[in-house]
Backbone bond lengths (Angstrom), bond angles and torsions (degrees), N, CA, C in turn:
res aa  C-N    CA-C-N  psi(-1)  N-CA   C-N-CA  omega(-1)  CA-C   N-CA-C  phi
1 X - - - 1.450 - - 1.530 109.19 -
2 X 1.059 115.47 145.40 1.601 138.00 -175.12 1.669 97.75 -65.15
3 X 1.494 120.77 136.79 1.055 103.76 146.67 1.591 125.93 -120.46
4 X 1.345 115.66 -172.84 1.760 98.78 -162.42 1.191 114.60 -73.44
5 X 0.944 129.06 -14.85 1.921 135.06 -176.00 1.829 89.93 -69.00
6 X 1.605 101.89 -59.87 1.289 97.32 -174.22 1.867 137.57 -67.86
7 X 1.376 110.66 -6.33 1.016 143.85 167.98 1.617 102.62 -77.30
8 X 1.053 117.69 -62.82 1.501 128.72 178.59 1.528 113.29 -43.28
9 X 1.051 107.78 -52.81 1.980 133.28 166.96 1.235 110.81 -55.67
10 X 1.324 131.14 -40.08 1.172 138.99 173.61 1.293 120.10 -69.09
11 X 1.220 115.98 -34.42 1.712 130.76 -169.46 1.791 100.14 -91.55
12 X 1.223 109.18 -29.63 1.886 121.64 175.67 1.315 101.64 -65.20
13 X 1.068 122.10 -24.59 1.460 139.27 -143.63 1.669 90.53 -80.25
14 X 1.320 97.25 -58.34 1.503 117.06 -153.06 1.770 97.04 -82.96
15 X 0.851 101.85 -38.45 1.904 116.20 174.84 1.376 107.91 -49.16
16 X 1.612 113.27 -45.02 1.552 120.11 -174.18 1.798 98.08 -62.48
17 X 1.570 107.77 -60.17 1.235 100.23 -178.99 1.439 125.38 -35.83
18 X 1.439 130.40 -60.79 1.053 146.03 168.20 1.623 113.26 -31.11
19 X 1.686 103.33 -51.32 1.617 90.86 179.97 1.389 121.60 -88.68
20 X 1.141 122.35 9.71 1.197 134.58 -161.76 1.555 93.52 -100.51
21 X 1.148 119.93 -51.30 1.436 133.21 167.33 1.761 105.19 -45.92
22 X 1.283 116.21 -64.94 1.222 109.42 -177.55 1.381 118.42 -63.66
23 X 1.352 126.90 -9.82 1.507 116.58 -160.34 1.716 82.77 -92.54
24 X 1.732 123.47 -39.40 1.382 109.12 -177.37 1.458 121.98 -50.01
25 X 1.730 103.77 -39.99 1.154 123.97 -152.74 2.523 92.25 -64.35
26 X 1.541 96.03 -41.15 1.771 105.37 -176.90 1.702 101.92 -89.50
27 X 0.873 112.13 8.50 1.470 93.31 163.84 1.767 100.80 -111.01
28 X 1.431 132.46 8.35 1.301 146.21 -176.97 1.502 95.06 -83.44
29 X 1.640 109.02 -56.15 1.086 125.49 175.53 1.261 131.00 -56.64
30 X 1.213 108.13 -32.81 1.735 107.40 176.22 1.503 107.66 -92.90
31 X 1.534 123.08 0.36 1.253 111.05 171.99 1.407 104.82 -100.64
32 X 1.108 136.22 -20.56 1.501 141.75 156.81 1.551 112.93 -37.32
33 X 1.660 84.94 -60.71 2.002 111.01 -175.79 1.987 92.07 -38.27
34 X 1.109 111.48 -77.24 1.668 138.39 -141.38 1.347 77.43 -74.93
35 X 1.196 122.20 -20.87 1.962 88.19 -163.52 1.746 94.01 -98.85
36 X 1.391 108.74 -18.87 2.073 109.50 175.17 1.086 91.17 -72.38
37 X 1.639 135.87 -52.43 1.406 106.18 -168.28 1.890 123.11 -94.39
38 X 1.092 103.50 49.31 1.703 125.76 -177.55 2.121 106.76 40.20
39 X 0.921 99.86 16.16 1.351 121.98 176.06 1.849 121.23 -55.57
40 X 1.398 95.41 -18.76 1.686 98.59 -160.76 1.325 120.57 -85.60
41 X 1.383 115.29 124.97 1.770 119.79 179.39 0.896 101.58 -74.01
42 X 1.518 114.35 166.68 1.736 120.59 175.64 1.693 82.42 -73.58
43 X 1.504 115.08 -71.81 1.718 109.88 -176.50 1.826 121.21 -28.87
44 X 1.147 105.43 -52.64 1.195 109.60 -173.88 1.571 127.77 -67.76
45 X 1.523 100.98 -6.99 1.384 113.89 -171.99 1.907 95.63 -95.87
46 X 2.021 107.19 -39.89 1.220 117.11 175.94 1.941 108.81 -57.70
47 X 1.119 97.29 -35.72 1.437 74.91 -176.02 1.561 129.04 -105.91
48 X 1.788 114.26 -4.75 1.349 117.40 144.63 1.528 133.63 -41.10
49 X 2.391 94.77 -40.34 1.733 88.59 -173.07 1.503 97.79 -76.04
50 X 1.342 123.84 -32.24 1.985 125.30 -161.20 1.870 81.37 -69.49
51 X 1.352 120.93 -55.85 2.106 94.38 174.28 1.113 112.50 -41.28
52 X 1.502 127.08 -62.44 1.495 118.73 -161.25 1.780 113.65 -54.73
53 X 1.265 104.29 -46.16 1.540 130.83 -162.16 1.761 93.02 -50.29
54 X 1.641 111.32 -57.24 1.424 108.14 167.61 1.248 127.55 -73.65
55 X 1.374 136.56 0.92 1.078 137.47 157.67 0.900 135.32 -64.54
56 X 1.647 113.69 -35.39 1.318 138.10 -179.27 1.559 103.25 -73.18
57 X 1.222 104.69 -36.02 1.927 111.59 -160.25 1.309 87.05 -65.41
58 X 1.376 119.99 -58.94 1.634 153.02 -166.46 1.848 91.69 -34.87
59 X 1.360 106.08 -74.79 1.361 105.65 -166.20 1.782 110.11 -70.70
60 X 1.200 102.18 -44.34 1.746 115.59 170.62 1.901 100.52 -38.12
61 X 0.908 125.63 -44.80 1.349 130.18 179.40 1.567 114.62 -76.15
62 X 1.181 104.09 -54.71 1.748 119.37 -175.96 1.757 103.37 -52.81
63 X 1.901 108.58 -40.57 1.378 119.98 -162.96 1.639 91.30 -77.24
64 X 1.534 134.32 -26.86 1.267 116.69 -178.56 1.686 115.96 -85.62
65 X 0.965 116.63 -23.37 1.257 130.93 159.50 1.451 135.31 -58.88
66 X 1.627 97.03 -17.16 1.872 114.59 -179.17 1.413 85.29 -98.47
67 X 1.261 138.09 -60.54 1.472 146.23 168.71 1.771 111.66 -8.58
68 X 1.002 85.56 -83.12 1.850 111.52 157.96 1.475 106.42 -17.08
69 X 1.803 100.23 -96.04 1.214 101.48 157.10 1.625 140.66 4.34
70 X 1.154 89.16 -93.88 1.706 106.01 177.79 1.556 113.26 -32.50
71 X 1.441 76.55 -55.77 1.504 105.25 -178.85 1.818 116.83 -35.36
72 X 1.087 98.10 -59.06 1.463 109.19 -176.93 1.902 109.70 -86.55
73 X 1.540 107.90 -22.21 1.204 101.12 165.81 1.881 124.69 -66.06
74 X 1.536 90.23 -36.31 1.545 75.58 163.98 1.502 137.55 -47.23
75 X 1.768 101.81 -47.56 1.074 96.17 -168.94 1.203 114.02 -94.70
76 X 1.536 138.33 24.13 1.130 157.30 143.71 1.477 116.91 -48.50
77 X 1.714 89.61 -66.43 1.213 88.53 179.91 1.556 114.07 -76.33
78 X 1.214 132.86 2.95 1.282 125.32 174.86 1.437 122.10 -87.08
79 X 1.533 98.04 -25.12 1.324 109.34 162.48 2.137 117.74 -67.73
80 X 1.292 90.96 -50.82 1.734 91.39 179.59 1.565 93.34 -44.56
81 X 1.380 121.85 -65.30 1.092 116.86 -150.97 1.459 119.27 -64.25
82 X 1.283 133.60 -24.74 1.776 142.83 138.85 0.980 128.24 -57.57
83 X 1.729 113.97 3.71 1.443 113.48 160.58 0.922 127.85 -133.55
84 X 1.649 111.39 16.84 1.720 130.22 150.43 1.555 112.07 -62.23
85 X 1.835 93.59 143.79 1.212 90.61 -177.62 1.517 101.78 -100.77
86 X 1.863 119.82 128.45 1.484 98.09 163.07 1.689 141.70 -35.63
87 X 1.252 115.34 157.00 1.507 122.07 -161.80 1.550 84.72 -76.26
88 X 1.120 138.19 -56.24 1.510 137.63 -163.96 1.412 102.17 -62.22
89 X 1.566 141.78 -35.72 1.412 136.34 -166.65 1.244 102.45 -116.46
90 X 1.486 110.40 100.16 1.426 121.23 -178.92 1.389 111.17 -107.49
């Protein structure tokens, strides 16, 4: 059986994915931003894509690891649930 710390870890888990996704998704954005307003360094453009580039790895990794996860939460929970005792047989 799961306990709540570890449940808690699990759900962080999935949160990382999510922001990891969004930080690619705003560094997309600020190279869009900088390049409408004629703003863009050759450097500054080099080191937005090497952020994104690890961001992607970042979540690409985090997303196989939630996979996993899940993975074993199912059968966690399939187990809790075959080793509940009904409410009527106490």
């Amino acid at each position: 059986m799961l306990g709540y710390e570890e449940k808690l870890e699990r759900i962080e888990l999935i949160n990382a994915v999510c922001d990891a996704g969004r930080l690619a998704r705003g560094l997309d954005q600020l190279l869009e931003s900088l390049a409408h307003a004629d703003q863009l360094d050759p450097l500054d453009v080099e080191g937005i894509l090497a952020l994104r580039s690890i961001s992607e790895k970042c979540a690409a990794r985090i997303g196989d690891a939630t996979h996993i996860l899940e993975a074993q939460n199912e059968i966690l929970y399939a187990e809790e649930r075959a080793n509940a005792k009904p409410c009527g047989n106490q």
